[in-house]
NUSE-116918 format. One record per residue (C-alpha): residue number from 1; residue in one letter; chain; x negated, y, z. Coordinates in steps of 0.5 Angstrom, whole numbers. Example, Ala and Ser with C-alpha at 12.3 -4.5 7.8 and 13.67 -1.06 7.14 Angstrom:
num;residu;chaine;u;v;w
1;A;A;-25;-9;16
2;S;A;-27;-2;14
//
This chain:
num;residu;chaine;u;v;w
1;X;A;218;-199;-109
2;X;A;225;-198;-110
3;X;A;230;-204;-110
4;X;A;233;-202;-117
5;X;A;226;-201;-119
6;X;A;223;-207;-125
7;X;A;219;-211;-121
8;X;A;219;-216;-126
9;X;A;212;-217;-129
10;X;A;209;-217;-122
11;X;A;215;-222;-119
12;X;A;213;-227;-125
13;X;A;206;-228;-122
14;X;A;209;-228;-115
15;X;A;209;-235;-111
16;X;A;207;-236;-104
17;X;A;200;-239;-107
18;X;A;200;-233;-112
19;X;A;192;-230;-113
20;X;A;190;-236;-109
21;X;A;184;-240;-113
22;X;A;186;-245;-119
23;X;A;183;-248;-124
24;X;A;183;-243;-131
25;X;A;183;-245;-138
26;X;A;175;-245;-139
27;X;A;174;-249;-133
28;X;A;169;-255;-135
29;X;A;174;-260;-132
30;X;A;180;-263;-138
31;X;A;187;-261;-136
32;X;A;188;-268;-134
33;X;A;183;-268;-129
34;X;A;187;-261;-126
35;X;A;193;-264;-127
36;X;A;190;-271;-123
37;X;A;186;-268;-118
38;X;A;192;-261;-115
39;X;A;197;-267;-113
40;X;A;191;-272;-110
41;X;A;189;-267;-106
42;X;A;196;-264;-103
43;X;A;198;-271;-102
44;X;A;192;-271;-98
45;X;A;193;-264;-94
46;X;A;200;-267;-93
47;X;A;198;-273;-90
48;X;A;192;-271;-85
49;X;A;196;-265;-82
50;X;A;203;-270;-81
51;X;A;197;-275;-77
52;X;A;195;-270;-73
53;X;A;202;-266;-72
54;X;A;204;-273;-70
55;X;A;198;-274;-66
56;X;A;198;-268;-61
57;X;A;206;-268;-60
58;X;A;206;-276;-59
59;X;A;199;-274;-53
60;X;A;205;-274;-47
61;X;A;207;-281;-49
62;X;A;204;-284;-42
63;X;A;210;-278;-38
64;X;A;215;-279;-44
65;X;A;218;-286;-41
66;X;A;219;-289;-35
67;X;A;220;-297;-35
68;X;A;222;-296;-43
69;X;A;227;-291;-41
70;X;A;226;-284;-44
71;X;A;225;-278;-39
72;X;A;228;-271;-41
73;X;A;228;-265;-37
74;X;A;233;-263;-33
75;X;A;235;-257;-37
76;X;A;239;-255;-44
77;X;A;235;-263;-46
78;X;A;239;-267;-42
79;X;A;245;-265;-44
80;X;A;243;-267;-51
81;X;A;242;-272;-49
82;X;A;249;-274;-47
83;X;A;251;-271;-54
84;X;A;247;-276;-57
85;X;A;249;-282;-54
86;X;A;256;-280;-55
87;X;A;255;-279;-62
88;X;A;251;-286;-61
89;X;A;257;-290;-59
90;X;A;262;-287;-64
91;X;A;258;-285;-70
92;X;A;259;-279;-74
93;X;A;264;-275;-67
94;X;A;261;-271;-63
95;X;A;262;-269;-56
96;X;A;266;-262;-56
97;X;A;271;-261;-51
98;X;A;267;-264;-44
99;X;A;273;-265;-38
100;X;A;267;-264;-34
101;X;A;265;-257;-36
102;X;A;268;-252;-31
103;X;A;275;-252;-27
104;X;A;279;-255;-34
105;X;A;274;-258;-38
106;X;A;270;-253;-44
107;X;A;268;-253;-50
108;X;A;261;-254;-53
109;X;A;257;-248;-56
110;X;A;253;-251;-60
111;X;A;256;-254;-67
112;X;A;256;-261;-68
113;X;A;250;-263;-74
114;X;A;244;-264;-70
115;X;A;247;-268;-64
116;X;A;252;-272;-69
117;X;A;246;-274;-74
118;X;A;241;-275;-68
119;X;A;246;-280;-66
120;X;A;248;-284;-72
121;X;A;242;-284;-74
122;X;A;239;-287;-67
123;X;A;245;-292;-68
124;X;A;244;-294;-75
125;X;A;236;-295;-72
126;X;A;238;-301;-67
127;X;A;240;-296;-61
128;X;A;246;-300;-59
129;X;A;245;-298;-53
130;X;A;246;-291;-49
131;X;A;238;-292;-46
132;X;A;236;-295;-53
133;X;A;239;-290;-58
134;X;A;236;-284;-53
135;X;A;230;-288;-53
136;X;A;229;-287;-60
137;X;A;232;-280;-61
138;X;A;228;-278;-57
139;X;A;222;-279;-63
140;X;A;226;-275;-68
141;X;A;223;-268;-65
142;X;A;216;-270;-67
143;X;A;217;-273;-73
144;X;A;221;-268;-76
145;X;A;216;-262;-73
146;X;A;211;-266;-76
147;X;A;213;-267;-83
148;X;A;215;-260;-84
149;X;A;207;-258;-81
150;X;A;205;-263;-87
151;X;A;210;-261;-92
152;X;A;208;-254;-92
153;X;A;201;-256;-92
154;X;A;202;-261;-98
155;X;A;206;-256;-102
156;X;A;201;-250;-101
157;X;A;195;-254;-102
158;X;A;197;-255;-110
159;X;A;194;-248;-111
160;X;A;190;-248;-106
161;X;A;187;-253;-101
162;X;A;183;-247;-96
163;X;A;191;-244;-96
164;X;A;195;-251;-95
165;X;A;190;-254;-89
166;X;A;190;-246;-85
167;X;A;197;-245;-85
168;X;A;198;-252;-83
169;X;A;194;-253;-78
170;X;A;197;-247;-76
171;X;A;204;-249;-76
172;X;A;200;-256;-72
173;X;A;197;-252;-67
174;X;A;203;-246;-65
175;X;A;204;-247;-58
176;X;A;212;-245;-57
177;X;A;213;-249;-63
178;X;A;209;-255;-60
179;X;A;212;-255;-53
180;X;A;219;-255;-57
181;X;A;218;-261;-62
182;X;A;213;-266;-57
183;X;A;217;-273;-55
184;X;A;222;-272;-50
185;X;A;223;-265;-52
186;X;A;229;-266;-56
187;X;A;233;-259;-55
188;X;A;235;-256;-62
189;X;A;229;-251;-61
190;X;A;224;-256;-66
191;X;A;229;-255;-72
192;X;A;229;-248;-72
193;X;A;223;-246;-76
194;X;A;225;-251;-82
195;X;A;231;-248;-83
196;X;A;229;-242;-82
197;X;A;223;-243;-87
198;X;A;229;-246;-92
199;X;A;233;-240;-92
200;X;A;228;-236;-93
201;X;A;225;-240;-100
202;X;A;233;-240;-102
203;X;A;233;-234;-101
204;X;A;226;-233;-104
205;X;A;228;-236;-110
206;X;A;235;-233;-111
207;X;A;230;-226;-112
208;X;A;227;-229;-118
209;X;A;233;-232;-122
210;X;A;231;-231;-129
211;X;A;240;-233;-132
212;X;A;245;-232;-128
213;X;A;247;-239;-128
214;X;A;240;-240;-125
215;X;A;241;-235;-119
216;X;A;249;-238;-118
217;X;A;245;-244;-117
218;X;A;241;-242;-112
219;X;A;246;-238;-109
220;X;A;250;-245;-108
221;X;A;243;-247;-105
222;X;A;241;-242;-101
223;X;A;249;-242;-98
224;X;A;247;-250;-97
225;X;A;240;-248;-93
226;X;A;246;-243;-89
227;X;A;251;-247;-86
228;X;A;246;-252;-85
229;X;A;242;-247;-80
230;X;A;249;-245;-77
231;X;A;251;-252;-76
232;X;A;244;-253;-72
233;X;A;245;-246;-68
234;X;A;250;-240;-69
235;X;A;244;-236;-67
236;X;A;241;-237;-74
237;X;A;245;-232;-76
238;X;A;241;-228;-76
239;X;A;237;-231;-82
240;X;A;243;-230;-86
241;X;A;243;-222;-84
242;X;A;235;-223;-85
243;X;A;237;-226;-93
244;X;A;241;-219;-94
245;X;A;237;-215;-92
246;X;A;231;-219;-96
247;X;A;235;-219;-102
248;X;A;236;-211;-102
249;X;A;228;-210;-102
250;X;A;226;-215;-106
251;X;A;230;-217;-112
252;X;A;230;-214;-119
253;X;A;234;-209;-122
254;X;A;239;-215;-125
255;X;A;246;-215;-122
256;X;A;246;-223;-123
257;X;A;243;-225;-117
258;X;A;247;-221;-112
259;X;A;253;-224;-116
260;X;A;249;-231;-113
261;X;A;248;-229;-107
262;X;A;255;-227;-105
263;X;A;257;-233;-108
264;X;A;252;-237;-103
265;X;A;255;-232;-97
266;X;A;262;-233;-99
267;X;A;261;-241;-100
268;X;A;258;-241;-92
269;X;A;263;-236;-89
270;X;A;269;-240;-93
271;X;A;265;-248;-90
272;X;A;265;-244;-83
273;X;A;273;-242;-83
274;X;A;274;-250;-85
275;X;A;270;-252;-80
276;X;A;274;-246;-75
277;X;A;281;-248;-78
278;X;A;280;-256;-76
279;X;A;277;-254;-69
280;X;A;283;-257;-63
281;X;A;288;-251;-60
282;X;A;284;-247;-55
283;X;A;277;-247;-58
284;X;A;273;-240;-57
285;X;A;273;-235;-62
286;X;A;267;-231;-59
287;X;A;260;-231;-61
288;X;A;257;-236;-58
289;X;A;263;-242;-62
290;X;A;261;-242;-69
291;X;A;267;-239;-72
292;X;A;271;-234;-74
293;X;A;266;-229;-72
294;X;A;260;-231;-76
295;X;A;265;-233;-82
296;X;A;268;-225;-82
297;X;A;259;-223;-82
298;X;A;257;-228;-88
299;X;A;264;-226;-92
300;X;A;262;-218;-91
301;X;A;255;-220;-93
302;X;A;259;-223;-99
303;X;A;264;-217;-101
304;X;A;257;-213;-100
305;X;A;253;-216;-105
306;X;A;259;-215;-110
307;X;A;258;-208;-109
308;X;A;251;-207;-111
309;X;A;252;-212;-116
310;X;A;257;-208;-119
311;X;A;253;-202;-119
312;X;A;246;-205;-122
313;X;A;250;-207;-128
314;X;A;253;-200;-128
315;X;A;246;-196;-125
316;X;A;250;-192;-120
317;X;A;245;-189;-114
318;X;A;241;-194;-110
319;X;A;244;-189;-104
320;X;A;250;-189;-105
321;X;A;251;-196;-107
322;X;A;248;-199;-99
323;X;A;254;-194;-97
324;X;A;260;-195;-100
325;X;A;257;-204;-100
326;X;A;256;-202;-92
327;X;A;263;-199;-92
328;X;A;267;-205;-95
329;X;A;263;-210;-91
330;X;A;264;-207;-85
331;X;A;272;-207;-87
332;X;A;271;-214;-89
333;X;A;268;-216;-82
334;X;A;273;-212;-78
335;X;A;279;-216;-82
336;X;A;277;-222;-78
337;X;A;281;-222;-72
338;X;A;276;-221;-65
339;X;A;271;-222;-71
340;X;A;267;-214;-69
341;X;A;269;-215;-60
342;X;A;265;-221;-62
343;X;A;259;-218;-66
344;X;A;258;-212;-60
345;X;A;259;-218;-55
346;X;A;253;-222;-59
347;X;A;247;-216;-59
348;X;A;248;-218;-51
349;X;A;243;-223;-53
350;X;A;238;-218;-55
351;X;A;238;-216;-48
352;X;A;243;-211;-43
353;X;A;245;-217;-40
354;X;A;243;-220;-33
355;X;A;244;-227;-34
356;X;A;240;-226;-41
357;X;A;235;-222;-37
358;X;A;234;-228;-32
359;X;A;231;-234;-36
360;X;A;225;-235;-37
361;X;A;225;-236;-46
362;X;A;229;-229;-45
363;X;A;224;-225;-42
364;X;A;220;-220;-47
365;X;A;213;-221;-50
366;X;A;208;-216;-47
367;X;A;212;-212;-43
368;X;A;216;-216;-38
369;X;A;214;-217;-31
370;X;A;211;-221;-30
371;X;A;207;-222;-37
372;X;A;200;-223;-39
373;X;A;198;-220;-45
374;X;A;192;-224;-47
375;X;A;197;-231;-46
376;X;A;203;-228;-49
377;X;A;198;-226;-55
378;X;A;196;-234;-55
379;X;A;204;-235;-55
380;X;A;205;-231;-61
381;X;A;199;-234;-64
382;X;A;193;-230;-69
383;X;A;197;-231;-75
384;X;A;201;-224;-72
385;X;A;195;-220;-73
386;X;A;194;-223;-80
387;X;A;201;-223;-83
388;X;A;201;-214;-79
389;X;A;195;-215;-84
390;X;A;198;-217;-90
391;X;A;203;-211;-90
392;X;A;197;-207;-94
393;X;A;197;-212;-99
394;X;A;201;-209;-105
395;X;A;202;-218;-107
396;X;A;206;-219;-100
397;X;A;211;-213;-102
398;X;A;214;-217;-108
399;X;A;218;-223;-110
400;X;A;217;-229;-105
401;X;A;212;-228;-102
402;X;A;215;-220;-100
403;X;A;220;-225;-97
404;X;A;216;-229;-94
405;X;A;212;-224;-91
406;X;A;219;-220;-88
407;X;A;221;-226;-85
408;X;A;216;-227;-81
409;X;A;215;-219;-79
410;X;A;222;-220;-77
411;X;A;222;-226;-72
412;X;A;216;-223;-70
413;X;A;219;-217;-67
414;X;A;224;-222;-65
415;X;A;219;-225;-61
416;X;A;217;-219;-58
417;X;A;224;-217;-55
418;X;A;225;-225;-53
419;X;A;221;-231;-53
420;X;A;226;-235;-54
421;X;A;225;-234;-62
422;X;A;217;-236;-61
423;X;A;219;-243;-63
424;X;A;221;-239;-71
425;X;A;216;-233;-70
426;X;A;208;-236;-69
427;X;A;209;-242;-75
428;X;A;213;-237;-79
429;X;A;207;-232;-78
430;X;A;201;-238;-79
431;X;A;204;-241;-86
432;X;A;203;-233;-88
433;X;A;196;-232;-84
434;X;A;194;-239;-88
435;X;A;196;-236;-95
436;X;A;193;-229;-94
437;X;A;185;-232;-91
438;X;A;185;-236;-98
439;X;A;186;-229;-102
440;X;A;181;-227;-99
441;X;A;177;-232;-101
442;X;A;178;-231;-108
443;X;A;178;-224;-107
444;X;A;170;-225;-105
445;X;A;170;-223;-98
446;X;A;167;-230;-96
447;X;A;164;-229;-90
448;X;A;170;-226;-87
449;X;A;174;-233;-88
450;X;A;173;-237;-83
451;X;A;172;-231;-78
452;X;A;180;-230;-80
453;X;A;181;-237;-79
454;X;A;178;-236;-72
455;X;A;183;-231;-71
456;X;A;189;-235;-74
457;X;A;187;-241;-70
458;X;A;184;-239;-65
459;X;A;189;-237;-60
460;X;A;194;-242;-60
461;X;A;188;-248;-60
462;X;A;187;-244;-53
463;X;A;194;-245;-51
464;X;A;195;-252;-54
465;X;A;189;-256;-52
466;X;A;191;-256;-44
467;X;A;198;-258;-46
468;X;A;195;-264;-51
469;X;A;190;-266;-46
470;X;A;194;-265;-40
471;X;A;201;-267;-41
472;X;A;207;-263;-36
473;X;A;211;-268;-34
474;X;A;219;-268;-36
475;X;A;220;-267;-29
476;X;A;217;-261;-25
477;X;A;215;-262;-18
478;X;A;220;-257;-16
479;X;A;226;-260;-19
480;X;A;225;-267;-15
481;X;A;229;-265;-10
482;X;A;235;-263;-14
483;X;A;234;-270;-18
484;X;A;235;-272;-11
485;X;A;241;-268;-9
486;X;A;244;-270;-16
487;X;A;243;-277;-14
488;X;A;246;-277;-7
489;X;A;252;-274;-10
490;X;A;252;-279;-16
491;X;A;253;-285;-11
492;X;A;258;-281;-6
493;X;A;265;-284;-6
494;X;A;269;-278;-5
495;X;A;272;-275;-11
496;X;A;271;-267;-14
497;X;A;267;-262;-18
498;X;A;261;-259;-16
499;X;A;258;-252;-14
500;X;A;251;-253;-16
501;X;A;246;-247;-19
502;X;A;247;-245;-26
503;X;A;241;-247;-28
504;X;A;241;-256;-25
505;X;A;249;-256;-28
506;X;A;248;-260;-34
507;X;A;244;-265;-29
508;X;A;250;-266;-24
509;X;A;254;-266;-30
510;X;A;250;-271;-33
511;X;A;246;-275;-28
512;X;A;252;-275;-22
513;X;A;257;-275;-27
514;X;A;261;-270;-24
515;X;A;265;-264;-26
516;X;A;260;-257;-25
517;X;A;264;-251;-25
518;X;A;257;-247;-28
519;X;A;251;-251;-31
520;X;A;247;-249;-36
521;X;A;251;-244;-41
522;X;A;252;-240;-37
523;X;A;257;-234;-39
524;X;A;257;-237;-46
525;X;A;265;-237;-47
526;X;A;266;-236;-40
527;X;A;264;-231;-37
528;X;A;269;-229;-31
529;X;A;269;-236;-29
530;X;A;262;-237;-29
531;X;A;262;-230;-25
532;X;A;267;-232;-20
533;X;A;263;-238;-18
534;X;A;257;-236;-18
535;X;A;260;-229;-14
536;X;A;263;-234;-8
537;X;A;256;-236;-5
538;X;A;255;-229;-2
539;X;A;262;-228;0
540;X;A;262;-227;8
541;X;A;268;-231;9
542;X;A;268;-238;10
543;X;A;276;-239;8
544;X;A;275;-235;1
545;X;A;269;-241;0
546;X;A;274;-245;2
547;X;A;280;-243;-1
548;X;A;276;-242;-9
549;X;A;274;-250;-7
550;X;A;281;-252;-6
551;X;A;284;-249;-12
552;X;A;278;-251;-17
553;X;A;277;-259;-14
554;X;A;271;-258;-10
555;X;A;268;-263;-6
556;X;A;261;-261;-6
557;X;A;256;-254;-6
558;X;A;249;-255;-7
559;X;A;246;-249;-4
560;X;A;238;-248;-6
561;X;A;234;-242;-1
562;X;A;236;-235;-2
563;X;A;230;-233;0
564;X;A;227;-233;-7
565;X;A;234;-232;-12
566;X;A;238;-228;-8
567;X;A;237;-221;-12
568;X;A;239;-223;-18
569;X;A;245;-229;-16
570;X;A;248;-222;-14
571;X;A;246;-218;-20
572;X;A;248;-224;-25
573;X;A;255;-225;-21
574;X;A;257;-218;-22
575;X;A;255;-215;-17
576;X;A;250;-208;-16
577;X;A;242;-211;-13
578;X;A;242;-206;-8
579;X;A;248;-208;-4
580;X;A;244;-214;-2
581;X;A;237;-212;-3
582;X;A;234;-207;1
583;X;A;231;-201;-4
584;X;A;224;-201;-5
585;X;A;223;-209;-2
586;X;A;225;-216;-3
587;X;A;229;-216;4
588;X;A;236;-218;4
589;X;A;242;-213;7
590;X;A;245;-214;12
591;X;A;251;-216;7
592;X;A;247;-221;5
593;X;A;245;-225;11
594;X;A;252;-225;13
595;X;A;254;-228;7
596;X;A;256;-235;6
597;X;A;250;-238;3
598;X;A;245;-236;8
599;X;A;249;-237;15
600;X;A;250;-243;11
601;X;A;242;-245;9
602;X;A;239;-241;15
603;X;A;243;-242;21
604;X;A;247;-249;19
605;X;A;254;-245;19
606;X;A;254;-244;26
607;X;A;258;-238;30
608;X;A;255;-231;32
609;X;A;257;-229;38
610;X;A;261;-222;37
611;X;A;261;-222;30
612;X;A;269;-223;30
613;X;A;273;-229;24
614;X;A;267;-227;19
615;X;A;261;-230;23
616;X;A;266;-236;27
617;X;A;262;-242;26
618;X;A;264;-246;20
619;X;A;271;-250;21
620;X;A;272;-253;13
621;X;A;264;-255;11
622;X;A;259;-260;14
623;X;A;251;-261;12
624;X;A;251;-268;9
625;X;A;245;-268;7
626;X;A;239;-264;5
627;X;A;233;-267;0
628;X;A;225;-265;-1
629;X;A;220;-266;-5
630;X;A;216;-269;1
631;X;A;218;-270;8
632;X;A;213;-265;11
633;X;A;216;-259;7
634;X;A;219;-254;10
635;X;A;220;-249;5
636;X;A;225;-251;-2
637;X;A;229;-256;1
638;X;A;236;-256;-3
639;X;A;243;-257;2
640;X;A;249;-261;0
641;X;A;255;-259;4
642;X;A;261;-263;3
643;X;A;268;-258;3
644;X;A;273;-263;8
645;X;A;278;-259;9
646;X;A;279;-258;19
647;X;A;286;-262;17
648;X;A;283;-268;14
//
């Protein structure tokens, strides 16, 4: 069915609840019974599913404090954590530019709203204090997952109690969203999946507006659920490239609603360029920073959506008319300085990049490595299989619910391609698999019911119900001695910045309260930098160590066993794998076993016999300390060389 098709009386009955059992006008109950009885029983669905969402993200209480102090991992969360304390004691400021992010200070690429709010909102909770605000941000991830689990419940549950309770349970019991909304868990991954679903209803209901005045209202709406979504994550772009391509093959042959859906574009684009405009001198404009680049998408989204509009009310060709809207589109975005560089920069997030390829959350589904394809699908949960089902249904090509569908189809795939969008795809893929089991219900297959139910809940009880009853510690065995490393350099008297992996930045940053020249963005806005520090570890001259460590302030390089990451620090520092590990194995090169990091970690920077001024014995670095996990380990130690130039 083609976009400029009337889909108007199939639309009118459409709802995410459309089909789904309701009380009919010869039903032996009085229409003040039905009115009495649909919001009892949404209230009750809400309000069972907020207990146990609660309940299961509240079960690591016991590793989630340690003497009322609120424990966080070393990773992406404890640099919230220093946001949100921030924010905390300056209410609505927000830590932007870090003096300790690189050789000069950096900015932050994530958008202030989450960090900002959490802050103010603990502060005006009673956290006065940075342990005490932390304290009580760190309950806000399972609260807000929770009210979203039973919200969607609730709201389902007025039509159909068998469809509020299956897609809430489902949203409940999603395994990557549960990791991400748990106490202590405080990245801003637990906040994607309520933004996303709104932006998708926004949308939904733009699709449906019956008067123009309705769909410019809910374009200021679904422009509203946009912002919202870019101020949390710049990444939730791609549900605004989503709302448009949704619009395309859902709304109805009248042009107004594209009109409202370009002023919801043009309000986001025309709030993030207000936002760019106040940001202080040198903020990046790159894909990573929320700004020019994702202004110059949504205002070719808006001039888009113009184009098309026009041609409905003029019944142009449907072709022709995504041509010439593409085209002007296109010419919008390019406008934009650095906007279309940006663009191509930012589709690395979908792979080709090596320090994209490195992380665990990036990793594909199913066809990774190391993957294992019957616990990725538990990751992605059954609500897949369902919502892959649903396509069949003609119900679930229309209206809202066509967009509901296709959001989740998308995010799903996304998943496939990175699990970093899991947190999105599994309870996005539950609410539809909980509406499509209650149609089938009313369509007389009961039998099936609750084998579909076992489908849809099943996989992601599996996973979850180990995390439930077992809770991981913040604070995995692995990370201890670099926990201690931090420390150690946390209570050294001399000055300077840190050379540490790019993963620990932020707990050196934060914990040891020093400048790190990596941490734990990454290449995000400065790649070369990022690059250059990670490069000088495999030079196999201790005087290029020294001088980078002279001009940039460092004091202190923390080195972890090569043996195990090697390969891919060469790979994600620019340089060709093969040139420091063998073909066809995993043993170094003889380049590698020359470089600075392992004549330091393996031989103690001592000299080797005829290998002239690059293999002389270490003049500028000392072994200062070295922290494992246990005294008796001999494996995984973590280094801590201290640069004292000979001279000192």
């Amino acid at each position: 069915m083609g976009p400029f098709a009337n889909n108007r009386s199939d639309d009118r009955r459409d709802d995410l609840h459309d089909g789904l059992t309701a009380i009919s006008d010869d039903s032996p109950l009085s229409t003040r019974t039905t009115r009495a009885s649909v919001p009892v029983s949404a209230l009750v669905a809400g309000s069972v599913i907020f207990l146990v969402a609660f309940v299961l993200r509240i079960s690591n209480l016991s590793t989630a404090f340690a003497n009322g102090v609120p424990q966080f991992a070393p990773f992406d969360e404890m640099y919230h954590a220093k946001r949100i304390a921030y924010s905390a004691a300056r209410p609505f400021r927000v830590l932007d530019f870090d003096v300790n992010r690189g050789s000069h200070g950096a900015f932050c690429p994530w958008p202030p709203l989450y960090d900002m709010l959490a802050g103010a909102l603990a502060r005006a909770a009673g956290g006065r204090s940075a342990v005490r605000a932390l304290a009580i941000a760190t309950w806000f991830p399972p609260i807000i997952a929770s009210l979203a689990a039973a919200v969607i419940a609730g709201w389902l549950a007025r039509r159909s109690l068998l469809a509020g309770t299956l897609a809430g349970l489902g949203v409940t019991v999603a395994t990557f969203f549960l990791d991400k909304s748990r106490l202590g868990a405080i990245d801003h991954h637990f906040l994607e999946f309520p933004i996303v679903i709104a932006v998708a209803a926004s949308v939904g209901h733009l699709n449906r507006a019956g008067s123009p005045r309705i769909a410019y209202r809910d374009g200021a709406l679904f422009g509203l659920a946009l912002v919202t979504a870019l101020l949390v994550q710049p990444a939730s772009l791609i549900a605004g490239i989503l709302a448009m391509m949704a619009l395309l093959l859902f709304a109805e042959r009248e042009g107004f609603r594209f009109m409202g859906a370009a002023l919801g574009f043009a309000l986001a684009a025309g709030f993030i360029l207000i936002y760019r405009l106040l940001r202080p001198p040198g903020y990046p404009d790159e894909a990573w920073y929320l700004g020019i680049p994702h202004a110059a998408v949504l205002a070719g989204a808006a001039a888009a959506c113009v184009v098309i509009a026009i041609a409905k009310r003029r019944a142009l060709p449907f072709g022709g008319a995504i041509v010439t809207a593409g085209a002007i589109g296109a010419i919008v975005l390019a406008a934009f300085p650095a906007a279309v560089e940006s663009f191509l920069s930012g589709s690395r997030f979908f792979g080709g990049d090596p320090w994209f390829s490195s992380i665990v959350e990036f990793q594909p589904l199913f066809f990774g490595p190391e993957s294992v394809p019957f616990a990725d699908f538990c990751l992605l949960g059954g609500g897949a299989l369902v919502s892959a089902a649903a396509v069949f249904d003609p119900r679930w090509r229309v209206g809202r619910r066509g967009t509901l569908l296709f959001f989740t189809l998308a995010y799903v795939a996304l998943a496939i391609s990175s699990m970093r969008f899991l947190a999105v795809a599994g309870p996005l893929a539950a609410v539809v698999g909980g509406i499509a089991v209650s149609d089938l219900r009313d369509r007389g297959f009961s039998r099936s019911v609750w084998l579909l139910a076992t489908v849809l809940l099943a996989p992601s009880l599996l996973l979850s119900a180990g995390r439930v009853i077992r809770p991981a510690p913040p604070l995995e065995a692995d990370a201890i001695a670099m926990v201690r490393a931090a420390d150690f350099v946390r209570r050294s008297n001399a000055p300077g910045r840190v050379v540490s992996p790019w993963s620990w930045g932020h707990l050196f940053n934060v914990l040891a309260g020093r400048g790190v020249l990596m941490d734990n963005f990454g290449i995000m806005g400065r790649r070369t930098e990022f690059e250059n520090a990670r490069g000088i570890l495999l030079s196999p001259r201790e005087k290029a160590v020294a001088d980078y460590c002279r001009w940039n302030g460092v004091r202190f390089v923390i080195l972890q066993d090569p043996v195990p990451f090697f390969a891919g620090h060469a790979e994600t520092s620019g340089f060709p794998r093969s040139a420091f590990e063998k073909p066809g194995s995993t043993s170094p090169t003889r380049l590698m076993t020359s470089t600075f990091w392992w004549r330091a970690y393996f031989e103690g920077g001592r000299g080797r016999p005829g290998a002239g001024s690059a293999g002389s014995a270490f003049r500028d670095f000392r072994l200062v300390a070295v922290e494992r996990e246990r005294p008796t380990d001999l494996r995984g130690a973590v280094q801590i060389w201290e640069y004292r130039p000979a001279e000192e």
